[in-house]
C-alpha positions as semicolon CSV with decimal commas, in nm:
position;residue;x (nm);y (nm);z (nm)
1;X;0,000;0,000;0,000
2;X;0,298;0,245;0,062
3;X;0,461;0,178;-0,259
4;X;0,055;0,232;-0,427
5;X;0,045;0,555;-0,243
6;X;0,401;0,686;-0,347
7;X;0,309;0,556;-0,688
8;X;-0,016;0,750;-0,672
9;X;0,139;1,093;-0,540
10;X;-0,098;1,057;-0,203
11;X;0,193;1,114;0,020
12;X;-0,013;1,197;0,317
13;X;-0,149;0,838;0,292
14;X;0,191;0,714;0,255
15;X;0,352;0,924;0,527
16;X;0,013;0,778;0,736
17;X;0,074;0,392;0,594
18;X;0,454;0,455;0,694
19;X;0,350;0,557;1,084
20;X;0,221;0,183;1,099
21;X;0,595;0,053;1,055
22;X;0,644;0,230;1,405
23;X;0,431;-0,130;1,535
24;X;0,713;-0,331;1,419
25;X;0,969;-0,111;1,554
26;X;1,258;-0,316;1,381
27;X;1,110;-0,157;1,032
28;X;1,080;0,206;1,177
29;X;1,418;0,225;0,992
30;X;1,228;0,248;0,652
31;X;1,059;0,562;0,750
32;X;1,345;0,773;0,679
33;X;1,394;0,574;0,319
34;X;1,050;0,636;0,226
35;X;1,095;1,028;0,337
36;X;1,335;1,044;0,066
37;X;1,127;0,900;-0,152
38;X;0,824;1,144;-0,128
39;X;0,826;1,444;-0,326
40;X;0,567;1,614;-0,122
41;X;0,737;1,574;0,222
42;X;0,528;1,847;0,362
43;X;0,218;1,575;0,326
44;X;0,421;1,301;0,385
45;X;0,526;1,419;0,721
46;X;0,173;1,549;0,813
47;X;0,049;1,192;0,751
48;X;0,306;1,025;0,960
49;X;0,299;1,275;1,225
50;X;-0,113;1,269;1,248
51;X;-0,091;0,876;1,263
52;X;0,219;0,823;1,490
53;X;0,062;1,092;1,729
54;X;-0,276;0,890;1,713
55;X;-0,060;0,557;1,770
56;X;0,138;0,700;2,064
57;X;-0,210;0,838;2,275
58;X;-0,390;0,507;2,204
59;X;-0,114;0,312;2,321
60;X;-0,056;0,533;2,650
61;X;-0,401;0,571;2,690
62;X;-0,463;0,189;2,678
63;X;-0,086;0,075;2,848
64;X;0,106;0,346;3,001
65;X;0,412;0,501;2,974
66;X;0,592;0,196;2,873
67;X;0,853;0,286;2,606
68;X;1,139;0,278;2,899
69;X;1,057;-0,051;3,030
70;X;1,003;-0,108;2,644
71;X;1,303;-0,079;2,505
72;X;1,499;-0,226;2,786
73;X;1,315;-0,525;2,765
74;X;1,419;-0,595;2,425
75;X;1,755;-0,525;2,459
76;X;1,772;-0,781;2,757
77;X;1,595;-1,030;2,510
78;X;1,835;-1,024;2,216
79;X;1,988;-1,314;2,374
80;X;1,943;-1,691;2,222
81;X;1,800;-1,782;2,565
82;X;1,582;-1,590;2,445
83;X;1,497;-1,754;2,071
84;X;1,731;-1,497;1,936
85;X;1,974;-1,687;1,706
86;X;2,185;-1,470;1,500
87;X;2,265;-1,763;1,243
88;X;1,898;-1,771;1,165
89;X;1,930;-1,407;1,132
90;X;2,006;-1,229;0,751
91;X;2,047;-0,849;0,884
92;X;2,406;-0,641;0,886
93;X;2,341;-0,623;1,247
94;X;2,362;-1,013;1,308
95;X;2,596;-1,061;1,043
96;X;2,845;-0,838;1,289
97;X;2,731;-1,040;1,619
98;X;2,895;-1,321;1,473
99;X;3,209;-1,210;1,341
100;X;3,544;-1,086;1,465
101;X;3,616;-0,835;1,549
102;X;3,251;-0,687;1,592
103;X;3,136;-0,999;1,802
104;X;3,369;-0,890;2,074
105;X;3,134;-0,570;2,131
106;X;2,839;-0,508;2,314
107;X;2,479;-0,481;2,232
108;X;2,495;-0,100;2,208
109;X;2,787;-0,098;2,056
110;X;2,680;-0,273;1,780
111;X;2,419;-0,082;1,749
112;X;2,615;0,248;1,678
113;X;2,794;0,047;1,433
114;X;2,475;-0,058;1,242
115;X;2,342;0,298;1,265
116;X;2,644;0,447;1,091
117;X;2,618;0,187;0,827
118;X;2,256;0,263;0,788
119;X;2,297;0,633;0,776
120;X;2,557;0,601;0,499
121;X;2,316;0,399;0,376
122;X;2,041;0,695;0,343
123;X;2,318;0,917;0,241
124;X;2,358;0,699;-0,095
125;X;1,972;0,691;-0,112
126;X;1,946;1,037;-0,070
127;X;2,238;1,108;-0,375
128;X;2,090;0,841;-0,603
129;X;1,722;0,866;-0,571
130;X;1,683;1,127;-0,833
131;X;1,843;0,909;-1,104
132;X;1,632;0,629;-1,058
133;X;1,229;0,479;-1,130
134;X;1,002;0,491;-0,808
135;X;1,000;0,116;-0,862
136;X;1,366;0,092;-0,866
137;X;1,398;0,316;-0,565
138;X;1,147;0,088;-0,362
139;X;1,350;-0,230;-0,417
140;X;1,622;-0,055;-0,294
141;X;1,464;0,089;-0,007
142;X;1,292;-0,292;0,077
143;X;1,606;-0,446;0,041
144;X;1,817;-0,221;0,270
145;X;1,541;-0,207;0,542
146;X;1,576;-0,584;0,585
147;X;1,979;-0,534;0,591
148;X;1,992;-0,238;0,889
149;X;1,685;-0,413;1,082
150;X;1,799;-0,550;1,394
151;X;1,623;-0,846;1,404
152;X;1,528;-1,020;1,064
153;X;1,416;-1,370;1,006
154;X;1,280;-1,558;0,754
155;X;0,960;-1,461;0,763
156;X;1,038;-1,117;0,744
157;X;1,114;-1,161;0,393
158;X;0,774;-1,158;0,269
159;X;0,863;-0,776;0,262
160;X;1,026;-0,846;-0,066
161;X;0,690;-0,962;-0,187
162;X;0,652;-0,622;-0,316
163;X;0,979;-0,567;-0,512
164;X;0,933;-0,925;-0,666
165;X;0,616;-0,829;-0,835
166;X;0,750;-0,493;-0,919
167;X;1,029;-0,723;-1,129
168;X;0,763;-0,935;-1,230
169;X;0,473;-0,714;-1,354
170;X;0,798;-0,542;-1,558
171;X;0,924;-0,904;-1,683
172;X;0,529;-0,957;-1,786
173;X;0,503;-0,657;-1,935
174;X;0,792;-0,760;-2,174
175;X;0,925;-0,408;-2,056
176;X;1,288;-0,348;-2,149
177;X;1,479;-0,453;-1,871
178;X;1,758;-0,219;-1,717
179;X;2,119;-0,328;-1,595
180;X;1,967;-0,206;-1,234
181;X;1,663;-0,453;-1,317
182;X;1,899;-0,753;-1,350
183;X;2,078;-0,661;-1,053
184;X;1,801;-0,602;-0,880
185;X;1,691;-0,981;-1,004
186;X;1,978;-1,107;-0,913
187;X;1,938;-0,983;-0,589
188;X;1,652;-1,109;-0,505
């Protein structure tokens, strides 16, 4: 539905579709990708500020202030006691866990690491957005979302549901396909 309402130009919708990403808090990441991606961001940001705001009231209304107790809860749980297994795991972030010399960090630690991958990461975006198809640009923003989420398994792949019907629909079409289509394919 987000790429729909980018596609569309209703970028209030899709700043108000992107708000619901703040429910799965590991894909809260894309919000910033899909920023880029608006060219109304006035609208965009109205939408996700009108939706998050309505999120965050019904959610203290209904539970409290939680976010503290929130947040430290799941760092405490990214343990494999916990079911967390980071070689079940596809992300950057587990990727590091496991190998030296990142593994020898902490929890936070890594975390700064995988935030100044991912903001390099929206650097590029933001550079090479503008020389790229919406549909191109959404691939790319699908596929790094799963790489900078902390916690990715496999059925968090179905976000790439989207991007493979992007390729497909253009495949179907008998579209020309770009160099960035077949490394997109390849990709995925």
């Amino acid at each position: 539905l987000i790429y729909l309402s980018l596609r569309q130009k209703k970028y209030f919708w899709s700043g108000i579709l992107s708000s619901l990403f703040l429910l799965k808090i590991q894909y809260a990441i894309a919000i910033p990708y899909l920023f880029i991606l608006s060219r109304d961001k006035k609208n965009f940001l109205k939408g996700l500020v009108v939706s998050g705001a309505i999120m965050v009231i019904l959610n203290l209304g209904l539970s409290g202030f939680f976010l503290n107790d929130y947040f430290s809860f799941l760092v405490a749980t990214q343990k494999p006691e916990f079911g967390l297994r980071d070689r079940d795991m596809f992300t950057f972030f587990a990727y590091l866990r496991q190998t030296q010399p990142f593994s020898l960090l902490n929890f936070y630690e890594l975390f700064l690491v995988n935030i100044f991958f991912y903001i390099i990461s929206l650097v590029f975006l933001f550079k090479i957005h503008k020389n790229l198809s919406l549909e191109n640009n959404f691939i790319v923003v699908t596929i790094l979302t799963l790489v900078f989420s902390v916690h990715g398994v496999n059925y968090d792949l179905a976000l790439l549901l989207v991007p493979i019907f992007i390729i497909v629909n253009r495949i179907r079409s008998k579209t020309n396909l770009s160099t960035t289509d077949g490394i997109a394919i390849i990709t995925l």
